[in-house]
C-alpha positions in Angstrom: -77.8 16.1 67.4 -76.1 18.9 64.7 -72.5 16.6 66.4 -73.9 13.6 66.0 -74.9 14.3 62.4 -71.4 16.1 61.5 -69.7 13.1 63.2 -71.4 11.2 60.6 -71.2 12.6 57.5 -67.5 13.4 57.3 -66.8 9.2 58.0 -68.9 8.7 55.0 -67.2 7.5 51.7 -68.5 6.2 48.2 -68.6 3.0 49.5 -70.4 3.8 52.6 -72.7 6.3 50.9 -73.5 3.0 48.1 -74.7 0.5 51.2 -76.4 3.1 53.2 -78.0 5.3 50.3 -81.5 4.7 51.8 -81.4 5.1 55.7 -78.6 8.5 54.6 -81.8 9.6 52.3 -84.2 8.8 55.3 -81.9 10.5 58.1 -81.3 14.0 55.8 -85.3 14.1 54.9 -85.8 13.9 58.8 -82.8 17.0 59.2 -84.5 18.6 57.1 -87.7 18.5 58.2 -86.7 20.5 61.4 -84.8 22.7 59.7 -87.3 23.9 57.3 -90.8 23.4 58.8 -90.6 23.2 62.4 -89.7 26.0 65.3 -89.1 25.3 68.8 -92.8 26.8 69.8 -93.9 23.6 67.2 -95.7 20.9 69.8 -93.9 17.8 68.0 -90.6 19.0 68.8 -90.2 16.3 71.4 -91.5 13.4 69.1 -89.0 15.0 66.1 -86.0 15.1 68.6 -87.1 11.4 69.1 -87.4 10.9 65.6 -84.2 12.2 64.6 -82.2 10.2 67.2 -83.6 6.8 66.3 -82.5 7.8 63.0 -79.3 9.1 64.1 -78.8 5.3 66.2 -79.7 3.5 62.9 -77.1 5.0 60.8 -74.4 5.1 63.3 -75.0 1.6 63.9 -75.0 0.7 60.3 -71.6 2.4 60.1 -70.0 0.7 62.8 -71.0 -2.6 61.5 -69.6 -1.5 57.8 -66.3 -0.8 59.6 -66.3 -4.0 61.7 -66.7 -5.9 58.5 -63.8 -4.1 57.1 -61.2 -4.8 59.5 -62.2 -8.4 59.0 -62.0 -7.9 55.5 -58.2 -6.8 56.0 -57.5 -9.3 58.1 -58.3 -11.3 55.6 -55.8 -9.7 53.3 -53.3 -10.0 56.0 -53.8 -13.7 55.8 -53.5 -14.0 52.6 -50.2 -12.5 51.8 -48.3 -13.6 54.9 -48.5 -17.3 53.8 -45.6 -19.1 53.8 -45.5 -21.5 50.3 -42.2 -23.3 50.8 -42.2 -24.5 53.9 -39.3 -26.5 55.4 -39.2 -29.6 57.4 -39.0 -29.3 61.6 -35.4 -29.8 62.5 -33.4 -27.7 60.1 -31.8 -31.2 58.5 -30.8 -30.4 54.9 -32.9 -32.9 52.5 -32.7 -33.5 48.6 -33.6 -31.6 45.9 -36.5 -33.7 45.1 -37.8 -34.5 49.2 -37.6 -30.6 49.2 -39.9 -29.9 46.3 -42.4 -32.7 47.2 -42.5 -31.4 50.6 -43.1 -27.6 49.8 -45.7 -28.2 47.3 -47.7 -30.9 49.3 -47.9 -28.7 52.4 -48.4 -25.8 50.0 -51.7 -27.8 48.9 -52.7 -28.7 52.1 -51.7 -24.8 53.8 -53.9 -23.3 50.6 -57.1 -25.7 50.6 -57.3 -25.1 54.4 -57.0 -21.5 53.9 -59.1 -20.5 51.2 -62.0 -22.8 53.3 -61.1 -20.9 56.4 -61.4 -17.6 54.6 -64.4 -18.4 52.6 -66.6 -18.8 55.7 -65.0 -15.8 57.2 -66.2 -13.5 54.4 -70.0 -14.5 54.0 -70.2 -14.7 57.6 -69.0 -11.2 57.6 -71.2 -10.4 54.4 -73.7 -12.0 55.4 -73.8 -10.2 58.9 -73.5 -6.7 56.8 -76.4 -7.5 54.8 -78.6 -8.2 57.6 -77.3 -5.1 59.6 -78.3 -2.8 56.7 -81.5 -4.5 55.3 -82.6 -7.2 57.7 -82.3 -10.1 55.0 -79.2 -12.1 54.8 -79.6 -13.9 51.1 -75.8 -13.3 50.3 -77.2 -11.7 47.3 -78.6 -8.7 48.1 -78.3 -6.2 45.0 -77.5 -3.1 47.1 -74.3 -5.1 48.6 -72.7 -5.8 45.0 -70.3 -2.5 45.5 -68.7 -4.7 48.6 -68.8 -7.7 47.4 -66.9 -6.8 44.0 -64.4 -4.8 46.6 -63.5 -7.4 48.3 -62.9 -9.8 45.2 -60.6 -7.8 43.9 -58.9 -7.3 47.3 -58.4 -11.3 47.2 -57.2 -11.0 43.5 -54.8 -8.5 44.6 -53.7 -10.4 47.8 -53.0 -13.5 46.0 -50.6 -11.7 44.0 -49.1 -10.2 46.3 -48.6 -13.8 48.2 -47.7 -15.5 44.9 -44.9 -12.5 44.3 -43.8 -12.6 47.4 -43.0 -16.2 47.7 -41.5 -16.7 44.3 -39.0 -14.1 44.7 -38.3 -15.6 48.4 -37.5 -18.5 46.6 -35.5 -17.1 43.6 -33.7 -15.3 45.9 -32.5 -18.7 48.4 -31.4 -20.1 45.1 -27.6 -19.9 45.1 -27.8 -17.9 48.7 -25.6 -18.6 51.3 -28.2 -20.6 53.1 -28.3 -23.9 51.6 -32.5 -25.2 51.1 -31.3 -28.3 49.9 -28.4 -30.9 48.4 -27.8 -32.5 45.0 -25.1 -35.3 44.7 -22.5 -35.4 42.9 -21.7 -39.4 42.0 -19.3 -41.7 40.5 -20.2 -43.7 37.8 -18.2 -45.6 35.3 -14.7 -43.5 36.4 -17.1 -40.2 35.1 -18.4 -37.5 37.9 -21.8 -36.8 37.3 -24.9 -34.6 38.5 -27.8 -36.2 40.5 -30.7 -35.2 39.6 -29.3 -34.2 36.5 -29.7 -30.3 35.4 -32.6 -31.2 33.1 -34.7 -32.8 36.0 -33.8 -30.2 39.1 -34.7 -27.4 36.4 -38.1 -29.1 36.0 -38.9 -29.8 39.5 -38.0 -26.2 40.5 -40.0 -24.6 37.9 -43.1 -26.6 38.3 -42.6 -25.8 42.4 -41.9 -22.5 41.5 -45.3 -22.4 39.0 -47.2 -24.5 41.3 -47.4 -20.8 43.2 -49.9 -19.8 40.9 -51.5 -23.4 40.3 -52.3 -23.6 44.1 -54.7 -20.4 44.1 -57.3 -22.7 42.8 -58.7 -23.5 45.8 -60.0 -20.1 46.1 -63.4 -19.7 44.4 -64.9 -16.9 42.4 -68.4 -15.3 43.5 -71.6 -15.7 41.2 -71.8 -11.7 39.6 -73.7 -9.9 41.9 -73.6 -12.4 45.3 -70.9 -13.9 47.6 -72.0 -17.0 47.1 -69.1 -19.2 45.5 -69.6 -20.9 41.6 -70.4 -24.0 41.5 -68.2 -26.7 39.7 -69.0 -27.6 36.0 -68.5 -30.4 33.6 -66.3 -29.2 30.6 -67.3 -31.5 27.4 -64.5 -33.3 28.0 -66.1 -34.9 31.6 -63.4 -32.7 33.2 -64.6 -31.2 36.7 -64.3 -27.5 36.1 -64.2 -24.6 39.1 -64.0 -20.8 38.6 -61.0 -19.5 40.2 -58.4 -17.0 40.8 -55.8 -18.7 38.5 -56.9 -17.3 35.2 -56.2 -14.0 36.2 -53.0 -14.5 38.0 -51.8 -16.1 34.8 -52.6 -12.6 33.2 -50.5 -10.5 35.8 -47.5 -9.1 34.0 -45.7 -8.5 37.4 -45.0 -12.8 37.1 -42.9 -12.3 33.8 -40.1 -10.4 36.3 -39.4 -13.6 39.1 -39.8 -16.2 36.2 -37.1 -14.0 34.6 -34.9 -13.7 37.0 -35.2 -17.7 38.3 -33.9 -18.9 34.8 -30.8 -16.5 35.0 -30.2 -17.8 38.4 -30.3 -21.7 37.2 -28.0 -20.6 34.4 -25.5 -19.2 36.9 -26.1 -21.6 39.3 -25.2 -24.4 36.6 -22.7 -22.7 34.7 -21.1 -22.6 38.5 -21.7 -26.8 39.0 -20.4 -27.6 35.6 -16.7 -26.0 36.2 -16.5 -27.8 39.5 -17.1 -30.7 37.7 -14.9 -30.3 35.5 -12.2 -29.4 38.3 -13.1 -33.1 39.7 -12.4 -34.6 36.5 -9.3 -33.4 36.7 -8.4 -35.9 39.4 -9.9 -38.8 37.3 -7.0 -40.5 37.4 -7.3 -41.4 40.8 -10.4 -43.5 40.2 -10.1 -45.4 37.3 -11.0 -48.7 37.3 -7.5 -49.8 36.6 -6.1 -48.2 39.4 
């Protein structure tokens, strides 16, 4: 029993002492009872031994169950910044600038709404489970819980980041790499050489892809204070359909400033780069007047 108990207490943590603070308080007045008013010639010292391993069972139980929903929590993590934000189309063909962007971002939407859903019901399921472990009630708003749930909101917070960070530079980083991602053409019009898309337009569609990291962590929803239950969509004055998010916050994270950074010195390499092989073409323009 003195094992059992030992085994116990040095798992516990502030977390763990926060959710089980009433069954700990139960099992250490039971220790103590033994300790300090029984002796073994006492004729309850069966029914306390019993008493004391119920007690024991309870708390172990509780624990396993707090450390089961953890590992689900992390997986949860894991999930999150794995995710893959610029995906490429199946047969490694080289597309356009612009079929490249439209395709990232759309299966980026699509990738996102499916996982916040997926992770949503993973999380009060989990919660939810926790709650009924350590109380018997499963509201999804259970005051004792708010220590977990305001962990694990700020584990997602953190995640997304990390994703967001992650992918940006991955994609910073392709730009001007020896992998092409994708093509622009370089046409003839009116005996002149010119870009297409022009430098104005592949700089916008690359930074509102690039942004659009950020913009797609909408889909995961912020927890009423003190519950895992998600916010529910508001009207702004405006009739605009408003949702508490993630995005806010992201927006707020300095760590962002460093990939936006270094993308617009890349694009002014990268162009300074296109514009002197331009100008080499025109070199040659002499071969393609209209005249000749």
């Amino acid at each position: 029993m003195v094992d059992r108990y030992e085994a116990i207490r040095v798992q516990l943590d502030p977390l763990k002492v926060r959710l089980m603070e009433t069954g700990l308080r139960s099992l250490v007045n039971t220790i103590d009872r033994g300790v300090f008013y029984l002796n073994w010639d006492s004729l309850v010292i069966d029914e306390y031994l019993e008493f004391c391993d119920r007690n024991l069972k309870r708390v172990e139980t509780h624990i396993k169950e707090i450390h089961r929903c953890s590992d689900i929590l992390e997986r949860i993590g894991v999930l999150i910044s794995r995710t893959q934000m610029f995906k490429e189309k199946d047969g490694g063909q080289l597309v356009s600038a612009k079929e490249y962007m439209d395709y990232a971002e759309a299966q980026r939407e699509s990738d996102m709404e499916e996982l916040a859903s997926q992770i949503s019901t993973m999380a009060t399921s989990c919660l939810g489970k926790l709650e009924e472990v350590l109380f018997d009630t499963n509201t999804c708003r259970r005051a004792e819980m708010y220590p977990i749930y305001q962990r694990f909101e700020l584990m997602i917070l953190l995640k997304l980041l990390e994703m967001v960070l992650r992918n940006m530079w991955s994609f910073v980083n392709a730009l001007g790499g020896r992998q092409p991602i994708f093509y622009i053409d370089v046409l003839l019009v009116n005996s002149d050489v010119v870009l297409y898309p022009v430098s104005a337009d592949l700089y916008k569609w690359m930074m509102q892809t690039l942004r659009g990291c950020v913009e797609s962590c909408r889909y995961f929803i912020r927890w009423k204070h003190g519950t895992c239950e998600p916010c529910p969509t508001i009207r702004s004055d405006g009739d605009e359909l408003v949702s508490f998010n993630y995005v806010t916050e992201l927006e707020r994270c300095p760590e962002l400033r460093e990939p936006d950074a270094a993308f617009n010195q890349r694009v002014q390499h990268l162009n300074k780069n296109v514009m002197e092989f331009l100008k080499r073409l025109a070199r040659f323009s002499v071969l393609w007047h209209q005249d000749k």
